[in-house]
Structures are given as structure tokens and as C-alpha cells.
PAZAPA-4460 file (N, C-alpha, C; in steps of 0.05 Angstrom, whole numbers, plus 32768, in hexadecimal, padded with zeros to 4 digits):
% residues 186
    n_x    n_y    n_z   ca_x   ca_y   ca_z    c_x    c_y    c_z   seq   type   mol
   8010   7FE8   8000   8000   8000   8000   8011   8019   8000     1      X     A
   802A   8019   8010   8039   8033   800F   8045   802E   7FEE     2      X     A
   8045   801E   7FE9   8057   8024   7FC8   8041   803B   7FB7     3      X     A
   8020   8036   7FBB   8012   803B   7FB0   8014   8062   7FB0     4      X     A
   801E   8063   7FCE   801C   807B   7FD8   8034   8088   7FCA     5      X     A
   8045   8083   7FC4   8063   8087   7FBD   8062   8085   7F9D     6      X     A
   804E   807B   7F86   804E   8078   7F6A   8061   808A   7F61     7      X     A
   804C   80A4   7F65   8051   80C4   7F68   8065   80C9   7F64     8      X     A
   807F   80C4   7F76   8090   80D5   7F82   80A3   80D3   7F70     9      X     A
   80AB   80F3   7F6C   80C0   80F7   7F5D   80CB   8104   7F74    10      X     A
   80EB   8100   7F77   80F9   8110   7F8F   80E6   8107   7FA6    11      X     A
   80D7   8121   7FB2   80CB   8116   7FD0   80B0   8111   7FC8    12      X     A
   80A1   8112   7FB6   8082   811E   7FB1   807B   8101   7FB2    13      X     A
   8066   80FA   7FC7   8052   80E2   7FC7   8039   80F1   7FC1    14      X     A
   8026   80DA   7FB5   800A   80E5   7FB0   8003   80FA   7FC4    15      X     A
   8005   80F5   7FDE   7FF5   8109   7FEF   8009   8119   7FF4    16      X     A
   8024   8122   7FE4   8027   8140   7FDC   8021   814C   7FD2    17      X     A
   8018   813B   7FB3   8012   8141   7F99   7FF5   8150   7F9B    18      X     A
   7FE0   8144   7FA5   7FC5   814F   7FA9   7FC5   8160   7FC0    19      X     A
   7FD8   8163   7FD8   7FD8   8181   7FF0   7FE8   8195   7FD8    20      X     A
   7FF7   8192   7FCC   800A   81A5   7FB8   7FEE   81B6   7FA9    21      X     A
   7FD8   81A6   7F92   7FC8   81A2   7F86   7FB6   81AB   7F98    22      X     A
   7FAA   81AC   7FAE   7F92   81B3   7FB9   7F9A   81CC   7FC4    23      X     A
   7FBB   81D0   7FD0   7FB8   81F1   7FD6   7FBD   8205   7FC3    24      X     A
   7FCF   8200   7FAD   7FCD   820D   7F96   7FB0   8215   7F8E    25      X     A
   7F9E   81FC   7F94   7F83   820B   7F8A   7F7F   8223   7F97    26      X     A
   7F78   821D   7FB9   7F6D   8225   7FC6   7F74   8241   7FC0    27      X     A
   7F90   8249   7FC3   7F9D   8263   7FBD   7F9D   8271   7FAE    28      X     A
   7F9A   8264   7F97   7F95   826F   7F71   7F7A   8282   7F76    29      X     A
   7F63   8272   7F8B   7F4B   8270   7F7F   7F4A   8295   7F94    30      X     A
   7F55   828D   7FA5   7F57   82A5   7FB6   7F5D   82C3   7FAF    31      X     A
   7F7E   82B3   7FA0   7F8A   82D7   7F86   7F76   82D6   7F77    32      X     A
   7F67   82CD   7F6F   7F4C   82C9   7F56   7F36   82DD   7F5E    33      X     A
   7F30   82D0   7F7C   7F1C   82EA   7F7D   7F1A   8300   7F8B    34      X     A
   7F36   8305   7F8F   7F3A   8321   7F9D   7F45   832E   7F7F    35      X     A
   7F49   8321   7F72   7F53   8333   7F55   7F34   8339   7F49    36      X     A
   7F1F   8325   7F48   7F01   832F   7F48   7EF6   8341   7F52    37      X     A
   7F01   8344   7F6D   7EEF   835E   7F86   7EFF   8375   7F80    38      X     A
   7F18   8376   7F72   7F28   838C   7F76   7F29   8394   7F55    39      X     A
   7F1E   8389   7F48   7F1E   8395   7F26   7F0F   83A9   7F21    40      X     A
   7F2A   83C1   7F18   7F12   83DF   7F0E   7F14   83D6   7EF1    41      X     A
   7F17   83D3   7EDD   7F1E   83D0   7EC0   7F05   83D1   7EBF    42      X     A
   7F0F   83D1   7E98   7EEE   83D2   7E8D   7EF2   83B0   7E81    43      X     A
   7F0B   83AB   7E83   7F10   8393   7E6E   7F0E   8376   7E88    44      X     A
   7EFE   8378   7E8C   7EF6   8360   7EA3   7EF1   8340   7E97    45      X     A
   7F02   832A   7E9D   7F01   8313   7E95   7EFF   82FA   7EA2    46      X     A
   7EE1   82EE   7E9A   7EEA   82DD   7EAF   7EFF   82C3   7EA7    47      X     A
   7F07   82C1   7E92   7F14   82AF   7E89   7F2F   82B7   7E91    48      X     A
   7F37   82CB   7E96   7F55   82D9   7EA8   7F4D   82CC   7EC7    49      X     A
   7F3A   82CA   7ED2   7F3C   82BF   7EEC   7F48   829F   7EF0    50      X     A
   7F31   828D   7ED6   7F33   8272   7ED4   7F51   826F   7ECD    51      X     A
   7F63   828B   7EBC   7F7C   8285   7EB4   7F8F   8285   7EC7    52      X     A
   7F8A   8298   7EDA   7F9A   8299   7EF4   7F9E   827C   7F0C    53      X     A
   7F7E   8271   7F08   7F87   825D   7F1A   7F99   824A   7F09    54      X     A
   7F93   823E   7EF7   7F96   8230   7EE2   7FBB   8239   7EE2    55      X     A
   7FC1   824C   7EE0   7FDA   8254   7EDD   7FF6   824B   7EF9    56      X     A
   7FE2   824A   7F0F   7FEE   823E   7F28   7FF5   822B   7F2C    57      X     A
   7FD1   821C   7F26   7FD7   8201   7F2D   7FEC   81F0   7F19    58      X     A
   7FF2   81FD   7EFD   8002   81F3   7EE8   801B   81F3   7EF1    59      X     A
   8025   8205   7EF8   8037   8216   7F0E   8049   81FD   7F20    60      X     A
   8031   81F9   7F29   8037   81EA   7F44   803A   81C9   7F34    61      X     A
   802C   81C2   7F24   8038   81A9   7F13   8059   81A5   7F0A    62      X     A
   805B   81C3   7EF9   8070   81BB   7EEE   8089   81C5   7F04    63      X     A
   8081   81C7   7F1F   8095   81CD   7F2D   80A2   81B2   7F38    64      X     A
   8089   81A9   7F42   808F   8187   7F45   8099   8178   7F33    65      X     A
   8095   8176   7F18   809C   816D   7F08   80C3   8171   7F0C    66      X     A
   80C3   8187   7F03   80E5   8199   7F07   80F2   8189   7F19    67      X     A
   80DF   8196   7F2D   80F6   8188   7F4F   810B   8198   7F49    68      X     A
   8126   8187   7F4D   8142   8190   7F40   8151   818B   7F2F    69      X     A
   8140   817E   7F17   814D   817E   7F06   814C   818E   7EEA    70      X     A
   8161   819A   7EE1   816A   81AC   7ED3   8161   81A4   7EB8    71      X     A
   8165   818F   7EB1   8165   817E   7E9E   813F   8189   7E90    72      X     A
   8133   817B   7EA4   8117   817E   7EA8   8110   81A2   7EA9    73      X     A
   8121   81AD   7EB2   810F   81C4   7EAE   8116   81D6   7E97    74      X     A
   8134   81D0   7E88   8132   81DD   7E70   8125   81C7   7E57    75      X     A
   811A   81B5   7E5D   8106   81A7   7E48   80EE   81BB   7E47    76      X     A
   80E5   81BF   7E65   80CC   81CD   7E68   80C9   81E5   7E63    77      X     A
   80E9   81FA   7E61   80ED   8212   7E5C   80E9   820D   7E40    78      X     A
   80F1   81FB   7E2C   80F1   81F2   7E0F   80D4   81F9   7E04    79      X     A
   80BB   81E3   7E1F   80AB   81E0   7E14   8094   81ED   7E13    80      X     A
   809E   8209   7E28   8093   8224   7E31   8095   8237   7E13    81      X     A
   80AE   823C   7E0E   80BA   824B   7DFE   80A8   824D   7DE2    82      X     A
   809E   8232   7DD6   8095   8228   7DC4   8075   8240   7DC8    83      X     A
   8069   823A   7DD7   8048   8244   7DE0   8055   8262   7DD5    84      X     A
   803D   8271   7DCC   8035   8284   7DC5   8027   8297   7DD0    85      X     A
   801F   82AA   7DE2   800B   82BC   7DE8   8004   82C8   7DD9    86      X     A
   7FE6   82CE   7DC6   7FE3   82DC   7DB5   7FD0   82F2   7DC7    87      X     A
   7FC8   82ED   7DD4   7FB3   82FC   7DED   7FC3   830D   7DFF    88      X     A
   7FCB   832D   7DF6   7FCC   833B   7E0C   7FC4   8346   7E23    89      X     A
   7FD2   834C   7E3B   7FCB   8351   7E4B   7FC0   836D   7E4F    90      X     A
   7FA8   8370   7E4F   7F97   838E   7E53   7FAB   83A1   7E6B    91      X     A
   7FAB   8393   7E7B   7FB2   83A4   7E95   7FC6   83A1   7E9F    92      X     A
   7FD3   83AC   7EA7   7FF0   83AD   7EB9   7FE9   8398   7ED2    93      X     A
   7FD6   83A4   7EDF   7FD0   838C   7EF8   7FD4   836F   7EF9    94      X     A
   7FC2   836C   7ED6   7FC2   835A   7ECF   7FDC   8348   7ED6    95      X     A
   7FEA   834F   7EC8   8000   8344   7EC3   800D   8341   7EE4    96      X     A
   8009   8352   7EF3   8016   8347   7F11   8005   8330   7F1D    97      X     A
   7FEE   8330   7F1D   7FDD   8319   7F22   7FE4   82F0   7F18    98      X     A
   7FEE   82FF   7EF9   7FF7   82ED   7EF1   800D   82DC   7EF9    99      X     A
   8024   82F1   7EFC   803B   82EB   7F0C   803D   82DD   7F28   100      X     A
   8016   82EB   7F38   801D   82E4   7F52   8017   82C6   7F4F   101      X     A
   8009   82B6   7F41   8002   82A7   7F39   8013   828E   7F3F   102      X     A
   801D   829C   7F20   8040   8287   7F1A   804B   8282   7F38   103      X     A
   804D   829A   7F48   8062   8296   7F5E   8055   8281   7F73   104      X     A
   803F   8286   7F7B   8030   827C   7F87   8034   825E   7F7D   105      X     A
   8032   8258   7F63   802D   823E   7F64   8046   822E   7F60   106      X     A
   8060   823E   7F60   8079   822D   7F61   807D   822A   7F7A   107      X     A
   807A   8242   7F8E   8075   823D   7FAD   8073   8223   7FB4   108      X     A
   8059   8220   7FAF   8045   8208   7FB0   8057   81E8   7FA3   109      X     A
   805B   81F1   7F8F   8067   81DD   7F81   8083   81D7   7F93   110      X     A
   8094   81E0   7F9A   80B0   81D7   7FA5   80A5   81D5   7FC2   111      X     A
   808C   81CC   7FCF   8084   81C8   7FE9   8093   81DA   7FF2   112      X     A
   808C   81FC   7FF7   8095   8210   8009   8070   8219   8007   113      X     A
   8063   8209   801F   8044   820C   8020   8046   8225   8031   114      X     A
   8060   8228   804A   8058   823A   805C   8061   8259   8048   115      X     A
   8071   8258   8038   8078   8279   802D   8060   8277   8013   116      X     A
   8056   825D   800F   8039   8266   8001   801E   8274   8007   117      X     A
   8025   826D   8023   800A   8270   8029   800D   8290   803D   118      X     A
   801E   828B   8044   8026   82AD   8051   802F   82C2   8037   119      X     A
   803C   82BB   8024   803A   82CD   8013   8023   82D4   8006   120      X     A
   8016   82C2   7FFD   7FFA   82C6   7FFA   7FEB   82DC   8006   121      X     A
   7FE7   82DC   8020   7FD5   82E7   8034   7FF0   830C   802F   122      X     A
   7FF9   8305   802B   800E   8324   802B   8006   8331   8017   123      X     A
   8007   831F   7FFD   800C   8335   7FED   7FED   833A   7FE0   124      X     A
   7FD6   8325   7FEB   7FBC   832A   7FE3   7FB9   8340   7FFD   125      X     A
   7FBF   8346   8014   7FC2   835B   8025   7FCA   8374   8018   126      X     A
   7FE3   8369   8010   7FE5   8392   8000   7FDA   8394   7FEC   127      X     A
   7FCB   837B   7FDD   7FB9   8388   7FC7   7FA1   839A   7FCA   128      X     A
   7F95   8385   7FE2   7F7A   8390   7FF7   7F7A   83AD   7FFE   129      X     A
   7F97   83B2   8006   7F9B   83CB   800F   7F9F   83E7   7FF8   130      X     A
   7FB0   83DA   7FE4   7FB1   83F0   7FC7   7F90   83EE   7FBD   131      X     A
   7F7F   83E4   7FC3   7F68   83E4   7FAF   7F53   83F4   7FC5   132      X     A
   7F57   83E9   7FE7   7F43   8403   7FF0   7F4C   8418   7FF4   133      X     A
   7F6A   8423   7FF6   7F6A   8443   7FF8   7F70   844E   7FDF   134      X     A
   7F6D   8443   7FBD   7F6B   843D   7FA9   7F83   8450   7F97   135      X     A
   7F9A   8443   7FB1   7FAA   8447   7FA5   7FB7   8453   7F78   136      X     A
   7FC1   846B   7F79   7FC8   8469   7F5D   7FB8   8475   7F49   137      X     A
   7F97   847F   7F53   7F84   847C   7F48   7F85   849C   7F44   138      X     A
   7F7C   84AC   7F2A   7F83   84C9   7F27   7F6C   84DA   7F35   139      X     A
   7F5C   84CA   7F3F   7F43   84D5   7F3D   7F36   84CD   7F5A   140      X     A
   7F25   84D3   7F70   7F1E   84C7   7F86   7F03   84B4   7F7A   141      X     A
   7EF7   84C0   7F6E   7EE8   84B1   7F69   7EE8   84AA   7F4C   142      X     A
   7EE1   8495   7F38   7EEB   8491   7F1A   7ED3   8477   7F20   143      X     A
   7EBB   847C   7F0B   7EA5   846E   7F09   7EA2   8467   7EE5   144      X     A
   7E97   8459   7EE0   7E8F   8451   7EC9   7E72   8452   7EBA   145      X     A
   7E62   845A   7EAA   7E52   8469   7EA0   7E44   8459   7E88   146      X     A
   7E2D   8448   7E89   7E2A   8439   7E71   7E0A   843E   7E71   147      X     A
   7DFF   844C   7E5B   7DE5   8453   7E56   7DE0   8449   7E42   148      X     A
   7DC6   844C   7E32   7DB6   8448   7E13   7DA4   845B   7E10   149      X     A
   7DAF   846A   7DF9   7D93   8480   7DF9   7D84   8477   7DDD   150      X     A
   7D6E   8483   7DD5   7D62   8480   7DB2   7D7C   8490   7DAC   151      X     A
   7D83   8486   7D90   7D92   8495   7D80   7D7B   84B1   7D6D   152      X     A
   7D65   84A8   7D6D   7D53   84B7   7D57   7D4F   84D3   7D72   153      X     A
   7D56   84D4   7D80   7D49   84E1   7D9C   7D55   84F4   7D9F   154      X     A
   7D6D   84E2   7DAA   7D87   84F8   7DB4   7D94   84F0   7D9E   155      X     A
   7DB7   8504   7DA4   7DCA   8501   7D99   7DE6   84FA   7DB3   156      X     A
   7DF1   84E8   7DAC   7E05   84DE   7DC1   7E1C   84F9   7DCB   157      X     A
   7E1C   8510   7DB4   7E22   8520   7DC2   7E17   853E   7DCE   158      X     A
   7E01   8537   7DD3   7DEE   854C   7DE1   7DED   8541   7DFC   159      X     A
   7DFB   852C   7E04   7E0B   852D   7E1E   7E1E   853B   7E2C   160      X     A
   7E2D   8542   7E18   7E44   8548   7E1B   7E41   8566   7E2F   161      X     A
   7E32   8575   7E2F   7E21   8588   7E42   7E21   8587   7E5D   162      X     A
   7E14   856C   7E61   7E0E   8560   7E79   7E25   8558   7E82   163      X     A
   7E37   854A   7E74   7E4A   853F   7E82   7E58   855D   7E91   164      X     A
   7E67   856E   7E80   7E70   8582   7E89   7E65   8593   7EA2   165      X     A
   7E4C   8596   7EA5   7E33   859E   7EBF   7E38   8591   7ED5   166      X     A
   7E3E   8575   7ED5   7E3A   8560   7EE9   7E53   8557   7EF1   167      X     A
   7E6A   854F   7EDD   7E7E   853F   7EEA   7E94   8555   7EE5   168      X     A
   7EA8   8549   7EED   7EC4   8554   7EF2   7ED7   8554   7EE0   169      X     A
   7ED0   8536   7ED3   7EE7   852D   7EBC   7EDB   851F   7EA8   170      X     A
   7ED5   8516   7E95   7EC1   8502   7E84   7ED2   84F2   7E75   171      X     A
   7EC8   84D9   7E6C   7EDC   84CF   7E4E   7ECE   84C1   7E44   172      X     A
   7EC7   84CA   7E2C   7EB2   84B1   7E14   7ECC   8492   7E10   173      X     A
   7EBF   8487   7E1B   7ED3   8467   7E10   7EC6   845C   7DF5   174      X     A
   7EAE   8459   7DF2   7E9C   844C   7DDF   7E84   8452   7DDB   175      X     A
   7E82   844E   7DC3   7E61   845B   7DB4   7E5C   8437   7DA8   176      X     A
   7E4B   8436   7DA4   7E3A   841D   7D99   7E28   841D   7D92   177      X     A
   7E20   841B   7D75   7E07   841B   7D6D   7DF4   8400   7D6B   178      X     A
   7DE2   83FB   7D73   7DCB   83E4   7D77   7DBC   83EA   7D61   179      X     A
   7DBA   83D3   7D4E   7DA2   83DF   7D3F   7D7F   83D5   7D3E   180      X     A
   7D7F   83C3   7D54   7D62   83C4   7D67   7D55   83DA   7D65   181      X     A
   7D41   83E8   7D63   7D35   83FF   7D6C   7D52   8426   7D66   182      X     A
   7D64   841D   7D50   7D71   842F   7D56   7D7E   8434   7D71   183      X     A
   7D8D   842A   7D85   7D89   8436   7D9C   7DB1   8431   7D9C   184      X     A
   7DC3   844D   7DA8   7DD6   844E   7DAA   7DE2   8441   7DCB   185      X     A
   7DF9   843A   7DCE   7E00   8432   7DE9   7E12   843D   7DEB   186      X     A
***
């Protein structure tokens, strides 16, 4: 029965490393996942960037085990990295740190360092918590987003432009969109 437990093991990893490695990577991924949900101002919101983030850890954390220490093994995998393509850029700067925290998180995880996973974790989703409620960076104290439909036959999208000036402080047209339902602009 212990052989069964031991299949697994490359270097130290028995099955019940392999699935604690695998179950806290989740747990953690799922965590940067939705504090990057509660803390997203963009307009370019994805949920397939969340599913990528965990997805990106727990991968993370495979091919760390895999590695272990051998060199051999990890410039195959640097080989077979190199090959992949990103044709999908990253919208946001954030982005891209999320992503990173990811990766780190899940090599953490992967070379069984559970305790600087799981305290780093809690740190640096802490100073995120913290840059997003005193909102840190932001030019503006308050910066809201503005999505209406008027008739096009009615109004004109810029016989707003009035109002905006009356009412707010700063304005920015991002997008006009025409519907052709009932004429009606967005």
C-alpha cells in the first residue's frame, strides 16, 4: 500500500503531496482571482482572465514539481514554453502583476514552500486591499463610468455635451454605438 502512496514521487512528492501542492494552489489562485474581481476599475473586465489566473498557478505548481532540480527538465520546459505564442494582450498594467502573482504563487506551492505561500499570499493581497481602498494612483477622487441609450431620431449624442460641462468636473466620450432596433444610440 505505501508503494501505492509513493507512485508519484519524483524527488520527495508522494500522491498526498501532489494533491496538498494541487488543492492549495487552488485554494490561493481562487483567492488572487477574486480580490482581482472586487478590486477591478477597467472597462475591459474578463472573466476568462480570472479562469486564466487560476489555471496559470495551478500549472505553475505542476511544472514546478515536475522540475524539482533538474536542469535538464527545466530547459526542456523552457524549450517548450518558448514555442507558445501570446497573441492576446494584456489591457492593463495590473493585469500583468496579477499574472505574475500567480506564477509566483504557484512555484511557491510547487517547490513545497506552503508557509512563504501562504503568508505571501495574505501580504501582498493585503497591499492590494489597501492600494484599491485609499485608491491609490487614481487622478481623480471620484472616477465613475456612464452608460446610457437615448433615440437617435430624438436627441443628438452631442447635445449632451452641455450637460456634461453643467454637472461634472471632467468628462470623456469612450464609445458611441449605434443599435439599429428602434434607431436607438448607446
Amino acid at each position: 500500500m505505501n508503494e501505492l502512496f509513493n507512485i508519484a514521487s519524483q524527488g520527495n512528492f508522494t500522491v498526498f503531496n501532489v494533491i496538498l501542492n494541487l488543492a492549495l494552489t487552488f485554494i490561493l489562485a481562487l483567492v488572487i482571482a477574486l480580490v482581482y474581481k472586487n478590486t477591478h476599475k477597467g472597462l475591459s473586465y474578463s472573466q476568462s482572465f480570472l479562469f486564466t489566473l487560476i489555471l496559470i498557478s495551478v500549472i505553475t505548481t505542476i511544472a514546478m514539481m515536475v522540475i524539482g532540480n533538474s536542469l535538464a527538465i527545466a530547459f526542456g520546459l523552457l524549450g517548450a514554453f518558448s514555442i507558445i505564442r501570446f497573441r492576446t494582450p494584456v489591457k492593463e498594467a495590473k493585469d500583468t502583476g496579477y499574472i505574475f502573482f500567480s506564477l509566483v504563487e504557484g512555484m511557491a506551492v510547487g517547490t513545497n514552500n506552503h508557509v512563504i505561500a501562504i503568508i505571501s499570499t495574505i501580504a501582498v493581497l493585503l497591499i492590494i486591499w489597501i492600494l484599491y481602498k485609499t485608491n491609490f494612483g487614481a487622478l481623480h477622487k471620484n472616477e465613475y463610468l456612464l452608460v446610457f441609450t437615448i433615440d437617435y431620431a430624438k436627441k443628438q449624442p452631442d447635445n449632451f455635451a452641455g450637460l456634461f460641462e453643467k454637472y461634472l468636473k471632467n468628462s470623456m466620450l469612450l464609445n458611441i454605438s449605434a443599435k439599429e432596433n428602434n434607431h436607438k444610440t448607446e
